[in-house]
Legacy VTK file of the C-alpha trace (Angstrom):
# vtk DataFile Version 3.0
C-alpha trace
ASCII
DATASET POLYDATA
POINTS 235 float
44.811 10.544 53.180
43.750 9.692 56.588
42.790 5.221 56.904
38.916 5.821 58.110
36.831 8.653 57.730
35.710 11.011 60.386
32.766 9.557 62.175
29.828 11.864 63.437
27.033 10.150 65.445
23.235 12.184 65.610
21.636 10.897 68.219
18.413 12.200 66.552
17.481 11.853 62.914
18.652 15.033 60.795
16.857 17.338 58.149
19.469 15.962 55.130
16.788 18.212 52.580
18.196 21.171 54.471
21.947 20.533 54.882
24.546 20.637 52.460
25.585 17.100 51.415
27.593 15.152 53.408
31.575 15.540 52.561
33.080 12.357 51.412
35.749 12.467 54.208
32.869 12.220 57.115
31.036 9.219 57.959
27.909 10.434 59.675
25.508 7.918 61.696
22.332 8.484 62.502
20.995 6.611 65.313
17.667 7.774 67.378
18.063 7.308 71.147
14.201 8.536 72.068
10.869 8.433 70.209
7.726 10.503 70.209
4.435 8.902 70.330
1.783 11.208 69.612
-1.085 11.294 72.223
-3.822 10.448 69.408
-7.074 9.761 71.944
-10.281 10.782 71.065
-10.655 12.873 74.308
-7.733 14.915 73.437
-8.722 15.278 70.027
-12.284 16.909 71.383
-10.170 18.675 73.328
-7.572 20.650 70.592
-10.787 20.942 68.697
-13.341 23.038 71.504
-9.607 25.297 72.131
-9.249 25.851 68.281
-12.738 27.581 68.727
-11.624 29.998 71.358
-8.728 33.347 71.169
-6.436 32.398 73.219
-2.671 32.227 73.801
-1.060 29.469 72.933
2.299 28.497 72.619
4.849 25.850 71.228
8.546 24.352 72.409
8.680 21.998 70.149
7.886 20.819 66.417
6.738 17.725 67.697
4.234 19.686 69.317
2.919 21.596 66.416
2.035 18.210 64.595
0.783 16.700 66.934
-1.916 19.676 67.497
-1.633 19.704 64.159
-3.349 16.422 64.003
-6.330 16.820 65.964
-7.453 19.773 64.154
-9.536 20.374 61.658
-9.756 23.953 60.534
-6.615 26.950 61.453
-7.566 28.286 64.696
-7.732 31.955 65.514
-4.554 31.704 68.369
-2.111 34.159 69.286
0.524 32.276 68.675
3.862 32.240 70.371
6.975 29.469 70.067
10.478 28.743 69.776
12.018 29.801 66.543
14.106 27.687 64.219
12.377 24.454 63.891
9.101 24.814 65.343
8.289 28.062 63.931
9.526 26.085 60.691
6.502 23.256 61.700
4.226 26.319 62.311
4.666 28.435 59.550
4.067 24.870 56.827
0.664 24.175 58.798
-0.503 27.740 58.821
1.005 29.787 56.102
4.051 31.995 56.334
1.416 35.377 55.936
0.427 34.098 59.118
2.365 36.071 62.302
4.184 33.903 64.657
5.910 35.748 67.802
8.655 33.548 68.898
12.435 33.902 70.704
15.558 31.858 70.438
14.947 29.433 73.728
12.401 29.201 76.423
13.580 31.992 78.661
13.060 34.423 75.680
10.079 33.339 75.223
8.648 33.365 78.879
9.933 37.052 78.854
8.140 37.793 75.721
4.814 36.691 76.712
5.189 38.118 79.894
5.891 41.289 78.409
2.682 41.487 76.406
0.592 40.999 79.302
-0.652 37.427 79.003
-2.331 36.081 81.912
-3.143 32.501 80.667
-1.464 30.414 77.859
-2.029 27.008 76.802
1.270 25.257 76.727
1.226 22.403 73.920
3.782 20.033 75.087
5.479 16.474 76.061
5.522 14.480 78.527
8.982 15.296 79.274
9.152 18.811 78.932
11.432 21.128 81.013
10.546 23.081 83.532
11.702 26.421 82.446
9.264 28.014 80.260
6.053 27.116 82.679
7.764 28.182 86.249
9.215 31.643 84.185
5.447 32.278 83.510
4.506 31.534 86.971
6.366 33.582 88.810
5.436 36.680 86.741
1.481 36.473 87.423
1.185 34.647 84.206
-0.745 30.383 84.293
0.026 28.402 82.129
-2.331 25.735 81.133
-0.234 22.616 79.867
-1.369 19.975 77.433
0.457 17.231 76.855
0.577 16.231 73.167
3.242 13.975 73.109
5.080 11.149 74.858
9.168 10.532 74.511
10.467 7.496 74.919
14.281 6.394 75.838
15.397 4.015 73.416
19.170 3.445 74.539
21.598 1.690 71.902
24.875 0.284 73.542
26.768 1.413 70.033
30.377 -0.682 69.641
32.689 2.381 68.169
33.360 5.470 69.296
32.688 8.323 67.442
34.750 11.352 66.490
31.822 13.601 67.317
28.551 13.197 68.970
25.446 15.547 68.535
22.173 16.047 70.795
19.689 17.841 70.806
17.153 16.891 73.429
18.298 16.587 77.550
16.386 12.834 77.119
18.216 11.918 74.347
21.251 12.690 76.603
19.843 10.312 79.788
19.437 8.111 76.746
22.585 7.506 75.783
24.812 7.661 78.677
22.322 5.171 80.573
24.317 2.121 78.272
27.305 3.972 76.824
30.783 6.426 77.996
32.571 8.940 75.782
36.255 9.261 75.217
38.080 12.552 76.434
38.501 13.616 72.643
35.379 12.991 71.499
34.010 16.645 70.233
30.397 16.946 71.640
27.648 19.525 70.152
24.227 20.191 71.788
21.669 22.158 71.069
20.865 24.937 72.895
21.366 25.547 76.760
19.331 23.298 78.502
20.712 19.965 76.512
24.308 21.707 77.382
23.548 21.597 81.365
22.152 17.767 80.796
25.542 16.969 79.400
27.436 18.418 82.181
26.095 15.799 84.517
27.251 13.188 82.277
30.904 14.100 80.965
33.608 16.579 81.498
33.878 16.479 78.351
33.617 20.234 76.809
30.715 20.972 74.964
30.435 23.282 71.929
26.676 24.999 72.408
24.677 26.044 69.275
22.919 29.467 69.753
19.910 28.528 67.270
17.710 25.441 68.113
17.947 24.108 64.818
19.535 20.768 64.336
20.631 22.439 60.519
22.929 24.669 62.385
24.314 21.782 64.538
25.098 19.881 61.703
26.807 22.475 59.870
29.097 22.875 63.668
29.916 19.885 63.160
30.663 19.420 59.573
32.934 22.439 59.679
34.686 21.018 63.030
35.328 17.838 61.228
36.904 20.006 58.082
39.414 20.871 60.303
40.115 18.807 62.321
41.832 15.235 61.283
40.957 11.893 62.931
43.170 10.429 65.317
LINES 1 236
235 0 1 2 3 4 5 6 7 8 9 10 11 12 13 14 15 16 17 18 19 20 21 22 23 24 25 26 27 28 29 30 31 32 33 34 35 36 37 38 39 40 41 42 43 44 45 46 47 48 49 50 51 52 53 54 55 56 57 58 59 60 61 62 63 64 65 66 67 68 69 70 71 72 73 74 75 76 77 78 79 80 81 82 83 84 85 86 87 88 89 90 91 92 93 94 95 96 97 98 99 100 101 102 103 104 105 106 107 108 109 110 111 112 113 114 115 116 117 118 119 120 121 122 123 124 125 126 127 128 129 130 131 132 133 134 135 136 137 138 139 140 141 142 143 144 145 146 147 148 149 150 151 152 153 154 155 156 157 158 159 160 161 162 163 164 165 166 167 168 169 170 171 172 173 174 175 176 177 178 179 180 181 182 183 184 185 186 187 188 189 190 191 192 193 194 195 196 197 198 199 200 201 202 203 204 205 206 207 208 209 210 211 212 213 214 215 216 217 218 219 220 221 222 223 224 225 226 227 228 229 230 231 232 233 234
């Protein structure tokens, strides 16, 4: 038996009703490096509320998103909807129903290309204050103007931590600046991020490799990592 336990680090907090439970042999921390205010004024509010009487497109990157809209409404509205799928479709389909249709793709590329395809011309864009640029310049350069609303503000919280850990998860490019703005990795650390975009936002931080999920779901970095760790034994 090995002297300490393998140690993951989430730099975001984790879904533990929808992972299996934590092996004995792992010691998993949890520690957030951002966090999302919700814009809450009344002038948004009024705002959410005169869209939720229109059809329109709309569409989501982001769960934290969806709540926050969720918030400042006060019936379902009558949207085409479109989003990421995995987690926010997850945060759509508990606030409107799972009868209700959702179109969504597996990052924002996907997604620009699907609502390109079916002929959108304007979309409201519920999103953060820190959103990437990917989704809304796709759009533009295919005819297609996106309106964006910010919903959301994220905040770096950077924590110098004292250990290193055995593996390290992201899931967000801020959560990335976060970190590595008070802290360095070791060459053997095993890194997993979650989707593309937080990949490329590692690369300018560590040569580190990084092992990429292909679903934006922070359950299916998890279980990466957990069955990493299974296999391989702390040094």
């Amino acid at each position: 038996m090995p002297d300490r336990r393998y140690t993951i680090l989430s730099t975001a907090s984790i879904p533990f009703e929808r992972i299996p439970q934590i092996p004995d042999s792992v010691n998993l921390q949890v520690i957030p490096f951002i966090e999302i205010i919700p814009r809450g004024e009344d002038s948004l509010k009024k705002q959410i509320r005169k869209l939720a009487e229109e059809q329109t497109a709309v569409v989501f990157t982001s769960a934290h998103a969806v709540r926050s809209v969720m918030n400042g409404l006060t019936k379902i509205p009558d949207w085409t909807i479109y989003c990421l799928r995995y987690e926010t479709r997850k945060a759509l389909a508990g606030w409107l129903g799972d009868e209700f249709i959702l179109k969504s793709a597996d990052h924002a590329k996907a997604l620009s290309e699907l609502i390109i395809a079916d002929g959108i011309r304007e979309i409201i864009f519920f999103c953060g204050d820190q959103r990437m640029d990917i989704l809304p310049d796709q759009l533009r350069k295919h005819g297609v103007q996106p309106m964006e609303l910010i919903v959301y503000d994220t905040l770096l919280k950077p924590v110098q931590i004292d250990y290193q850990p055995d593996a390290i998860l992201f899931f967000s490019p801020t959560a990335v600046k976060s970190f590595f703005s008070m802290n360095t990795l070791k060459p053997s650390t095993a890194i997993f991020a979650m989707g593309q975009t937080t990949a490329a936002s590692l690369k300018k931080y560590t040569d580190v490799p990084v092992m990429i999920s292909t679903e934006a779901d922070k359950k299916f970095v998890m279980h990466m990592a957990l069955e990493y760790a299974g296999t391989h034994p702390v040094i």
